[in-house]
Every structure is written in structure tokens, then in C-alpha cells.
N, C-alpha and C positions, 0 to 999 in steps of 0.2 A: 125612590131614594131609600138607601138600606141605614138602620140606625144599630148600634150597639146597646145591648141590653147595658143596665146596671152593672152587673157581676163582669161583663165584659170590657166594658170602659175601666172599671177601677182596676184589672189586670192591666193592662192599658198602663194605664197611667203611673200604677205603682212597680212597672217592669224596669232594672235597672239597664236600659239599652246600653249594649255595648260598643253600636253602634253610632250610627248620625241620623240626623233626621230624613237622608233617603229610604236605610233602613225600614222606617217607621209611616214612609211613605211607602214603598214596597208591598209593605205588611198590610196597610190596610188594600192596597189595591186588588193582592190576590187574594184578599175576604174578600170586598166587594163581588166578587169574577166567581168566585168560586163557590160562596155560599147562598143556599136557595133561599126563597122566603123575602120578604123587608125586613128582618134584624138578623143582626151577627151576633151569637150567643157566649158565652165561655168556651164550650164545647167546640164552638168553630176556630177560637183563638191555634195560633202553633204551637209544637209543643216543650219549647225553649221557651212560653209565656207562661208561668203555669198559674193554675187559679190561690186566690190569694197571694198574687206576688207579695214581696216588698221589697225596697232597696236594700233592706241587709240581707236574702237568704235570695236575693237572684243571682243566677249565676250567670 
């Protein structure tokens, strides 16, 4: 099972989707698929996620 790093998750979390929750289903399924290893890091996030998000400077 692949888990999200720290710095991963809180991009995650603080990203203002512009989308819906399939979006964000989407998202995580081609991390799982796509990135090697057991965690998903920042670096592996897309690049419409960016590190440090927050709801006021996402776009």
C-alpha cells in the first residue's frame, strides 16, 4: 500500500480543487499507478498541485 508523505498530503489537502471529488479521485489513482516506491512524495504530486498550496494563491 502506497502512503503520502507529509509535505504531500498537506498539498493535498490545502489545494483549492477546482474540480469534484472524482477529480481527486483521479489524482490519487494515477499517483498510485504511476509512482515507484510505497510513498507518494511532493515531487510526485501534478503540476496544477503546487507545493505549499493554499486556498488563496491556488489556482
Amino acid at each position: 500500500m502506497k502512503k503520502l508523505t507529509p509535505e504531500a498530503m498537506t498539498a493535498m489537502v490545502q489545494y483549492a480543487r477546482p474540480g469534484n471529488v472524482r477529480e481527486l479521485e483521479n489524482t490519487i489513482e494515477r499517483l498510485v499507478v504511476l509512482t515507484e516506491g510505497n510513498s507518494i512524495s511532493i515531487e510526485d504530486l501534478p503540476e496544477n498541485i503546487p507545493s505549499g498550496a493554499s486556498p488563496s494563491c491556488a489556482n
